[in-house]
N, C-alpha and C positions, 0 to 999 in steps of 0.2 A: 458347771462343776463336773468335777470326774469321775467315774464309778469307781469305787473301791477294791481293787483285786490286788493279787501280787503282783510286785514288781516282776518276777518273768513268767508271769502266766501276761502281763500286760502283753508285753513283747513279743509273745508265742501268739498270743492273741491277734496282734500285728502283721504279725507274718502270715497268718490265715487270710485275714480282710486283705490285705495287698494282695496275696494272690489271685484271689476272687476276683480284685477289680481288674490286675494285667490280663486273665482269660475275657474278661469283658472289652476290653481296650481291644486287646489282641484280635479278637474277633470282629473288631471294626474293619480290620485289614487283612485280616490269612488268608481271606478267599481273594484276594485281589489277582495273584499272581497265578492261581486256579480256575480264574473265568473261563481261559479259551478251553481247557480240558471239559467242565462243568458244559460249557456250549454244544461242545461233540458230544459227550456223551448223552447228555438230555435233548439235545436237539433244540434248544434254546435260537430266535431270532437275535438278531444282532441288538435290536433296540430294547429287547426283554431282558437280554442278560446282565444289566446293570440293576435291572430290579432283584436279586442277589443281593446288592450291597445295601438299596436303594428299602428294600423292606423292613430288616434288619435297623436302620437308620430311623424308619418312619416310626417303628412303635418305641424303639428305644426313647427318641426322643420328645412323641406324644405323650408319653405316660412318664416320662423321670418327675415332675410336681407332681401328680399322683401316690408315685411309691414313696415317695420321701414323706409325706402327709398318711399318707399309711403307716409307716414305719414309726412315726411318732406318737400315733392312738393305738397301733394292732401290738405296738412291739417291733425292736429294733432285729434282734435276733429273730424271731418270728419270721420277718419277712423276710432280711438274709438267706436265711435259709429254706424258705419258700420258694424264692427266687433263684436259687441255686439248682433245688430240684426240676424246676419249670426251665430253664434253661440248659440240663443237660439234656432231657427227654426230648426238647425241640432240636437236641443238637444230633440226637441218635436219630430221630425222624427225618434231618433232614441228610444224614449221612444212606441213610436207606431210600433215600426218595427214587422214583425211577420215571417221574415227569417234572417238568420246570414247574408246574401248579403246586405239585407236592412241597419242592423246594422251596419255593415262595415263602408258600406259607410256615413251614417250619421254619425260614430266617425270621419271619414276623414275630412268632412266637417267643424264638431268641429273643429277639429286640423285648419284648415283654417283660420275658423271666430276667434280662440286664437291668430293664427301669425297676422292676422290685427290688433286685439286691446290692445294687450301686447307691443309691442314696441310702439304703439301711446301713452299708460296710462304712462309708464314709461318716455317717455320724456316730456308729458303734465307737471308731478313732476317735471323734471328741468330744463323748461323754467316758471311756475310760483314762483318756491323758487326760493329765490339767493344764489347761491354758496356759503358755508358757514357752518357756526352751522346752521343758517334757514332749510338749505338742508340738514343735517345731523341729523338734528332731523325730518324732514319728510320722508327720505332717514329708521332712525332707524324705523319708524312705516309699511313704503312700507316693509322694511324687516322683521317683524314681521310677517306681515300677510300673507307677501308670503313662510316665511320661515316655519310657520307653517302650510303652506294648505296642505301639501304631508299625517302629521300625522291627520289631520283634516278631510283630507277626506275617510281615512280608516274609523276611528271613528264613523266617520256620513254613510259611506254607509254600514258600520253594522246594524246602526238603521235604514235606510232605509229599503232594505234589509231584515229584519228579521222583522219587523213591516206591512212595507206597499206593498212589492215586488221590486223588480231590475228596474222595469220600472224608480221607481222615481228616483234613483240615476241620471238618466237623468230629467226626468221632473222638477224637484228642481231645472234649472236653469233657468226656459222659463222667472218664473214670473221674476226673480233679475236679468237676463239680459234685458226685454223687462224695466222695471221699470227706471234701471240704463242707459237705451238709451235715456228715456225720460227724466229724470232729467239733465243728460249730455250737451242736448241740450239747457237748461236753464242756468245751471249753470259755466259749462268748456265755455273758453276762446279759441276762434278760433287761431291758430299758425299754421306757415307754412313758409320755405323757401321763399322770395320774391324774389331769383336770377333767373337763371337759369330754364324754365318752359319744357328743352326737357328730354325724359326719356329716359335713355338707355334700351330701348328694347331688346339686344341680349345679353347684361350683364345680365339682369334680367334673361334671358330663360337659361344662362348658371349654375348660380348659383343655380339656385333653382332647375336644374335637377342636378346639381352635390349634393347639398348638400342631395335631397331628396334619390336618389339613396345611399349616403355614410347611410346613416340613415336604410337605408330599407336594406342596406348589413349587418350594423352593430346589427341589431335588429332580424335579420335570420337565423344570425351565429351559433348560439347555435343547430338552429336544422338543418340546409344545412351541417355545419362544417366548422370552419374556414381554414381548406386546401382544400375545395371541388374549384370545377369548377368556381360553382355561384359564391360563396364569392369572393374569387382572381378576378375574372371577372369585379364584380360591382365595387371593389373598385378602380379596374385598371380604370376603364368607370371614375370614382368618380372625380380620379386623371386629367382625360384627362380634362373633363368637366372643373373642381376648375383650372387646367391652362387655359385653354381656356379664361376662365373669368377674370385672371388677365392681358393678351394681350390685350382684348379687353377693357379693362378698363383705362391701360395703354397710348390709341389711342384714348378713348371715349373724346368728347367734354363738355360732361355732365355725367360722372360715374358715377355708382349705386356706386359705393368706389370709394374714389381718393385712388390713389397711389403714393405717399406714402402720402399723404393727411390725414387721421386722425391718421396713425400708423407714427406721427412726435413725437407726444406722446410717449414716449417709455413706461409708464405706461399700458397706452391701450393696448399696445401690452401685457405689462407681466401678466395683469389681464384676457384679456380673455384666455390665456392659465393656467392660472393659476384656473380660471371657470372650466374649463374642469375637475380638480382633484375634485375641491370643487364638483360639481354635480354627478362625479363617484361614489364617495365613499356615497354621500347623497340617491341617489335615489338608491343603489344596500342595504343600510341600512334597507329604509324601507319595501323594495321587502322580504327579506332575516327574519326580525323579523316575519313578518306576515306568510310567513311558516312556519319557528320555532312552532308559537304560534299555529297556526292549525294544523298541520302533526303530531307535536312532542310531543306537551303539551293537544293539544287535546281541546285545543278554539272554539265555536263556532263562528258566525262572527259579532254577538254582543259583546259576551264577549272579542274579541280581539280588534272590535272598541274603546272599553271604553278605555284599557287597554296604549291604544294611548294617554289621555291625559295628562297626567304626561311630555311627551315629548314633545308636544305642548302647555302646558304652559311655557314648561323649554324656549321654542325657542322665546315664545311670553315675557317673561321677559328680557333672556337674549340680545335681538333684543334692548327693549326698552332701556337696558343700555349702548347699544353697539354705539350708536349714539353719546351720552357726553363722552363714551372713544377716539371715532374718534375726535372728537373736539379738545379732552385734549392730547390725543397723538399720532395722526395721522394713517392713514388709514392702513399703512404697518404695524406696529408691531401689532394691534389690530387684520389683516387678520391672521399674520404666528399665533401667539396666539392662534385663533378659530382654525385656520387648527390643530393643535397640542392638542388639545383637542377633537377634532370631534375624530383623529387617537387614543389615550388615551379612549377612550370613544368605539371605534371599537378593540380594543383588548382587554376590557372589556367584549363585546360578546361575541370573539373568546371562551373565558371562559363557554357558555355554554353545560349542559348537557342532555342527555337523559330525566331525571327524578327531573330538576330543576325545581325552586320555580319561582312563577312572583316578586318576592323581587330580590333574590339573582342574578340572572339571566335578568331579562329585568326592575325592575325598575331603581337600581341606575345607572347601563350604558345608558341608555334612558336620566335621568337626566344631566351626563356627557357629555354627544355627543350634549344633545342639548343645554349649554352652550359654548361650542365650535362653533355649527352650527349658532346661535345666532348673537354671534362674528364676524362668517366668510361673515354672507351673509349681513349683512347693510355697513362693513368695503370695502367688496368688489363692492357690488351695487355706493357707493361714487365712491372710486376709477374710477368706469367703465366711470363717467361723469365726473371726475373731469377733469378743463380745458377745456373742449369740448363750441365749439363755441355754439348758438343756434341754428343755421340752417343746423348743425349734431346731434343737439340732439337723434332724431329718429334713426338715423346711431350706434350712439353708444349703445343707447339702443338695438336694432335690434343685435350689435354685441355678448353682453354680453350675451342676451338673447339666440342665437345661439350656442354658447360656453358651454350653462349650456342645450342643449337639448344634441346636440354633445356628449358629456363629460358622460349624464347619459345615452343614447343609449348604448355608445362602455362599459362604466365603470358594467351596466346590463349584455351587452352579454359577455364581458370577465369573469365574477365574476358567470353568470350560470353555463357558460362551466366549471371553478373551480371547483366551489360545484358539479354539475353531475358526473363531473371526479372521484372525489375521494369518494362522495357516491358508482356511483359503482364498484370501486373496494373494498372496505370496503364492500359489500354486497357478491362480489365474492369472498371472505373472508369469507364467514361464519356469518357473523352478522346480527342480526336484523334491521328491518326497518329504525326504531326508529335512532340507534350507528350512521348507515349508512346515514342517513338524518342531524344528528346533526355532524357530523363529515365533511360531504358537507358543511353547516353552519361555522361552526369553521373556513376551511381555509377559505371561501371567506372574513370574519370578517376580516382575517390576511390580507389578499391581500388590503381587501378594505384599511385596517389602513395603509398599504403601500404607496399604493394610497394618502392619504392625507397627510404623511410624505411628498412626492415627490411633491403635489403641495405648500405643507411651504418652501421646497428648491426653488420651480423654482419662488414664490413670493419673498424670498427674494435675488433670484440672478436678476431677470429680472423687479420687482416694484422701481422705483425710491425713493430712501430715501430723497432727494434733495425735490421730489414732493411732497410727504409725509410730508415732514416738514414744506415747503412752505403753504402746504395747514392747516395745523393745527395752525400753525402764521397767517394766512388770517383769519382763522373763528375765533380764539381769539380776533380778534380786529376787526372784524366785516366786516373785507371786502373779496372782490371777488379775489381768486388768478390767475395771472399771469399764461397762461398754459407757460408751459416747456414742452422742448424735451428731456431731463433728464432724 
């Protein structure tokens, strides 16, 4: 059900939580284009300075079930805006850092204060809309802005970066997080579970070391090896841990997840699996262009920010339109759709060459992929809530949200390992840098477009058409659909 406010205080409302989430998005990627700066100045080893992104990454995505299950018994707003504060002070901390250690650890802490306020913003969205077109067209604009913060914040931490220093690509969030804590408190609407006030405390301790450990295995792999000790090790620990947590939740009187509790939904279930493809092939896309453009083409990291907006307008249009297709023809065709154009759009890539153009080469693929990505992420963000009671809202968001850090960790480290593999051997071959880079490139482009082939299969074997259709006849006539286990 929706929370009751005015219609444009909803809106205003709107506009607050997107933004929250793009500085959180955005932040997955701004330091990208900052690394080699951040390197010199800290004195960072070569194999360290990926744990920048790699920290940042690990707590965000160990704690999103956490905060979202927080956010539903402490208070949606509450944590919002908890999360907001904890995340800019980690961003001030880590703009003042003056060792890689310091840094580290204030990316971590980001990554924290993101898993508290990302799954509060996103179900704050769907307890004030009503399920529906209402939601579907707030739903299209949440996905707008978070679908474009990945290309948004390369773009932007170019010009930081190259204008003002690496510091700010942190500092830029202190003011628009502390700002947006303050308004938040004014304007967002207090929500929160009224049932049940005990926490599962050893669910929570299990999940979040299971999932933080699978994250920090799968973001390692590339340089431990995925047959080494470690690797195999964590993910074994991963495994023990993620069952652990479903016995105890199984017995809990008060679950961090019910079991089978929100996955009655069979939806639910095929959307966050189906997350997992969408955000492999999405976040190995943007990793993968921006070497391209600096290794191979020879970008600096201005000119490669810019080079970003074509794609991020394409994601910010095609988002907007992606809302009245969901309306008009429900969530599942509109998702495989995207999926199948993001892929289209990733073989596109695979096409580039040593000594290509930004035309032939990165603009119109950029355009392609991100009317696909457009498509994929509002159609699927619906999907991830549709049906969901109120007082899981946070649950489900917390879940999607998990799925899509998951998903780009493993979809990252598989798709490095790719590209290194067959760079060097391509180099032990005889070939230049350049062949041998762009050819690393090429496969992973292939794999990635694999990748999102495989999650248009696993949505349209495991997304409810049943659901999908109910839910498109509900928002045509204006009302809130019926969840199904469908």
């Amino acid at each position: 059900m929706s929370q009751s406010i005015a219609t444009e205080r909803k809106w205003l409302a709107l506009a607050l939580l997107a933004a929250a989430q793009f500085v959180v998005v955005l932040d997955a990627s701004i330091v990208n284009v900052a690394l080699p700066s951040i390197g010199r100045d800290l004195h960072f080893s070569q194999d360290d300075l990926s744990w920048v992104i790699n920290a940042y990454t690990l707590t965000f995505g160990g704690f999103l079930l956490l905060g979202g299950r927080m956010a539903d018994l402490l208070g949606r707003r509450r944590m919002f805006v908890g999360g907001l504060i904890l995340f800019a002070l980690a961003s001030l901390a880590g703009g003042l850092a003056n060792s890689e250690t310091q840094l580290i650890v204030a990316r971590a802490v980001q990554g924290l204060g993101a898993a508290l306020l990302s799954p509060a913003a996103l179900s704050l969205v769907t307890v004030i809309f009503k399920e529906g077109a209402e939601r579907n067209k707030a739903l299209g604009v949440w996905g707008a802005v978070a679908g474009s913060g990945g290309a948004v914040g390369v773009m932007l931490g170019g010009m930081l970066t190259q204008w003002a220093g690496w510091e700010w690509v942190l500092f830029v969030n202190v003011p628009i997080g502390l700002a947006a804590a303050a308004i938040a408190t004014r304007l967002l609407p207090e929500s929160r579970n009224e049932g049940a006030r005990h926490f599962d405390f050893a669910g929570a301790v299990s999940v979040t070391a299971g999932l933080s450990i699978l994250v920090y295995a799968l973001v390692d792999a590339a340089s431990a090896g995925w047959g080494s000790t470690q690797t195999i090790g964590l993910i074994a620990l991963s495994a023990v841990l993620l069952g652990a947590f479903v016995a105890i939740e199984r017995s809990s009187r008060a679950p961090l997840v019910p079991f089978p509790g929100i996955f009655r939904i069979r939806t639910i279930t095929g959307i966050n699996l189906t997350a997992l493809f969408v955000a492999a092939s999405l976040f190995s896309m943007f990793f993968f262009i921006s070497l391209y453009m600096q290794q191979v083409l020879g970008y600096d990291a201005l000119k490669a920010g810019i080079s970003y907006l074509p794609l991020a307008f394409g994601i910010i249009v095609s988002a907007g339109l992606a809302s009245g297709l969901t309306t008009r023809f429900g969530f599942k065709p509109v998702l495989i759709s995207g999926l199948l154009l993001t892929s289209a759009g990733l073989i596109w890539f695979a096409q580039v060459s040593p000594d290509g153009g930004y035309v032939s080469d990165i603009l119109f693929p950029s355009l392609l992929a991100a009317v696909g990505l457009g498509l994929a992420f509002v159609s699927m963000t619906v999907a991830a809530v549709s049906g969901v009671e109120a007082h899981e809202a946070g649950l489900a968001s917390g879940l999607i949200n998990t799925s899509q850090q998951v998903g780009g960790a493993l979809g990252l480290a598989v798709l490095a390992t790719v590209a290194n593999s067959r760079t060097g051997d391509v180099i032990a071959g005889g070939a230049s840098q350049a062949v041998a880079l762009t050819e690393g490139f090429q496969r992973a482009f292939m794999v990635g477009a694999g990748i999102a082939i495989l999650g248009a299969i696993v949505a349209s074997v495991l997304i409810s058409g049943r659901a999908s259709r109910e839910h498109r006849e509900a928002a045509q006539r204006g009302e809130v659909p019926v969840p199904v286990a469908a």
